[in-house]
C-alpha positions as CSV (number, residue, x, y, z in Angstrom):
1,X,4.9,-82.9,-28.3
2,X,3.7,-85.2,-25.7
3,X,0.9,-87.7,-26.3
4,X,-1.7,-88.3,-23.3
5,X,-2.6,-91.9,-22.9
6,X,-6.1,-92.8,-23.9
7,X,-9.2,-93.7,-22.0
8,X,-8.8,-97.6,-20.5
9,X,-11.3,-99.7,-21.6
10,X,-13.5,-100.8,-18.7
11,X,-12.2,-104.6,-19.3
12,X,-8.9,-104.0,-17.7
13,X,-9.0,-104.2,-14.3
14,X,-8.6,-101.6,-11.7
15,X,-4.8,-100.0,-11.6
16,X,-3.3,-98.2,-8.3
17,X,-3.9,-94.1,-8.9
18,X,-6.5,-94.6,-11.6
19,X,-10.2,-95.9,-10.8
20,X,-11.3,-98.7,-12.8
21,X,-14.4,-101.0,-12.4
22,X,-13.8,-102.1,-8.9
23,X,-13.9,-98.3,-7.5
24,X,-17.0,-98.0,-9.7
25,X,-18.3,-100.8,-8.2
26,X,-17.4,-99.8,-4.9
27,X,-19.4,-96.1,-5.6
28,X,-22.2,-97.6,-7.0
29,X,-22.7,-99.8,-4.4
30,X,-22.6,-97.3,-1.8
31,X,-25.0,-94.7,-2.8
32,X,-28.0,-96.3,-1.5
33,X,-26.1,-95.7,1.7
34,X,-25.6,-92.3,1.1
35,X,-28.6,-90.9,-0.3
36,X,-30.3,-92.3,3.1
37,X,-28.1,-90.2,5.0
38,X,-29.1,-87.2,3.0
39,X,-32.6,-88.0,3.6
40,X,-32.1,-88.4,7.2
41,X,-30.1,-85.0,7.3
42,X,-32.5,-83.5,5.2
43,X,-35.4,-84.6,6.9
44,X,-34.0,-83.6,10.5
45,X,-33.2,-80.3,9.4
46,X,-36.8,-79.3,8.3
47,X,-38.3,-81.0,11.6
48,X,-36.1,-79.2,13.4
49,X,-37.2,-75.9,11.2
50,X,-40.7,-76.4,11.2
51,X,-41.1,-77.6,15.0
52,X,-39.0,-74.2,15.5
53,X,-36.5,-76.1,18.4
54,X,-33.4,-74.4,19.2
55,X,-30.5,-76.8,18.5
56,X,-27.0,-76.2,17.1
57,X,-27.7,-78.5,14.4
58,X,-30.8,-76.8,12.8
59,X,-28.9,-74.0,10.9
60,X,-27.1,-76.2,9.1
61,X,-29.4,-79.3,8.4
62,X,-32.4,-76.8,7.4
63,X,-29.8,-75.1,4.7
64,X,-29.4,-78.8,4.1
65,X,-32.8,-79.3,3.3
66,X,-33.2,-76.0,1.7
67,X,-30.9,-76.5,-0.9
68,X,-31.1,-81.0,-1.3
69,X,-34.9,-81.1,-1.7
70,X,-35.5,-78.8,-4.9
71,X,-32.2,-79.9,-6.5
72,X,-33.8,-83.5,-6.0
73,X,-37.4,-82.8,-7.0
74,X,-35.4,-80.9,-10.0
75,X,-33.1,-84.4,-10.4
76,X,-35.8,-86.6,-11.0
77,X,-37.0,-84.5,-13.5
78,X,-34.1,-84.2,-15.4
79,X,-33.1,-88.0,-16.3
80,X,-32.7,-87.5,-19.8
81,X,-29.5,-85.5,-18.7
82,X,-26.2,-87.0,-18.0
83,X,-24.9,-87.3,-14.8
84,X,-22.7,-83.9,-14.1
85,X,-25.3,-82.2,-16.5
86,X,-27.8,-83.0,-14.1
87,X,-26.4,-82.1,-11.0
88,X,-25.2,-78.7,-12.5
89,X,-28.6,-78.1,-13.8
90,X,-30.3,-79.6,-10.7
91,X,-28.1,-77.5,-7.9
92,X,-29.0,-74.1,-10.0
93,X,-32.1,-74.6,-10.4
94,X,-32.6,-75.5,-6.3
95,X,-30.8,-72.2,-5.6
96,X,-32.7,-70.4,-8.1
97,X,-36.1,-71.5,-6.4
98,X,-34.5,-70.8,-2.8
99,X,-34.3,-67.5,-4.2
100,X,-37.2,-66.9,-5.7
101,X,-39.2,-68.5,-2.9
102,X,-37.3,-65.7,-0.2
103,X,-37.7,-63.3,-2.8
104,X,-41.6,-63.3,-3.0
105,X,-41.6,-63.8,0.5
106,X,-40.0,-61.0,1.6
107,X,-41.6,-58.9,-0.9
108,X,-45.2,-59.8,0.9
109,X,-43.3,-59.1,4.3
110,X,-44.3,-62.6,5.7
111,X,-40.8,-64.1,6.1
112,X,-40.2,-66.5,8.5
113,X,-38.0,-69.5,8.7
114,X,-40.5,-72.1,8.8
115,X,-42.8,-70.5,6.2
116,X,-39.7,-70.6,4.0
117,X,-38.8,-74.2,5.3
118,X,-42.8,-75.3,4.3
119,X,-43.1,-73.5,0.8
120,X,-40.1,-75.0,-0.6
121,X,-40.9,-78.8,1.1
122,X,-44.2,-77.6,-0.9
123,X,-43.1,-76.8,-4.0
124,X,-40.3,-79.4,-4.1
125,X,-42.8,-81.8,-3.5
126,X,-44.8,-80.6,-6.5
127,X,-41.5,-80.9,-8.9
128,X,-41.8,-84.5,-7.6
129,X,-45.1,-85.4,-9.1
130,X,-44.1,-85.8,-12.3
131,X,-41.4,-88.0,-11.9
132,X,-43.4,-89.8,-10.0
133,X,-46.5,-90.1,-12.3
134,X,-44.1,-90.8,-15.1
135,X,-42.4,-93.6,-13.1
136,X,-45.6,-95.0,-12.4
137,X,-46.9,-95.0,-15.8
138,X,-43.5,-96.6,-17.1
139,X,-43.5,-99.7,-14.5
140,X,-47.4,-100.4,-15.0
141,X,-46.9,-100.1,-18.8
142,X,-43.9,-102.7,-18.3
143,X,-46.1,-105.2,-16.0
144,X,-48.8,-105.3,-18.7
145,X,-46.1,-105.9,-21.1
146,X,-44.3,-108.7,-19.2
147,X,-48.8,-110.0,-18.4
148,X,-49.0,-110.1,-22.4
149,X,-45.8,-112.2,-22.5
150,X,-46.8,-114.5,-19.3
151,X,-50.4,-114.9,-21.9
152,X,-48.5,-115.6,-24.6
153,X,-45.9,-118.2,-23.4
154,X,-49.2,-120.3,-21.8
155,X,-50.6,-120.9,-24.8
């Protein structure tokens, strides 16, 4: 039987064929870059949606919006997931509200492209308030904590 090598610790440094820290690194330091982009993309795609403009770009940015902004409002929900877990259960859950938003939709007969670009910028926006009103609560609990400690050290 053949024994597979183990995991590398993250202290040795980066070998040719196998990521180490500097690749990590590299990633990490990059994704800024790249979650802009998919806000740009995203964001063209429903202008170019909801303005109703005929372009050869707007099919696919708008099915990039459609799918990116739910799985993102869904995302920043789910931070108590790890990474791959969250992306899984992110990307499903966007599709799943895609779905459910062109299945009420159609159901009512008032389906339309832009209608379905505006209720799920709606509703993805609406997943987003909690995160948001969670992350606000967390940094202004942390400023009154590091106020107490400013207090304490003065006297």
């Amino acid at each position: 039987m053949q024994t597979l090598g183990s995991r590398s610790s993250d202290s040795s440094p980066a070998q040719p064929g196998r990521p180490g820290r500097l690749a990590t690194a590299a990633w990490s330091d990059s994704l800024p870059a790249v979650a802009g982009a998919a806000l740009a993309v995203s964001a063209v795609g429903a202008a170019l949606a909801l303005a109703d403009l005929a372009s050869p770009l707007r099919a696919p940015f708008a099915l990039f919006f459609l799918l990116v902004a739910p799985a993102a409002a869904l995302s920043a929900n789910l931070r108590g997931l790890e990474p791959f877990g969250r992306l899984v259960a992110s990307s499903a859950g966007a599709v799943g509200i895609d779905l459910l938003i062109a299945e009420i939709m159609l159901t009512t007969h008032m389906w339309s492209a832009r209608s379905g670009v505006a209720a799920v910028a709606v509703i993805s926006s609406l997943l987003f308030l909690p995160a948001l009103v969670q992350h606000s609560t967390r940094s202004s609990n942390s400023m009154n904590d590091r106020e107490s400690t400013v207090e304490i050290t003065k006297r």
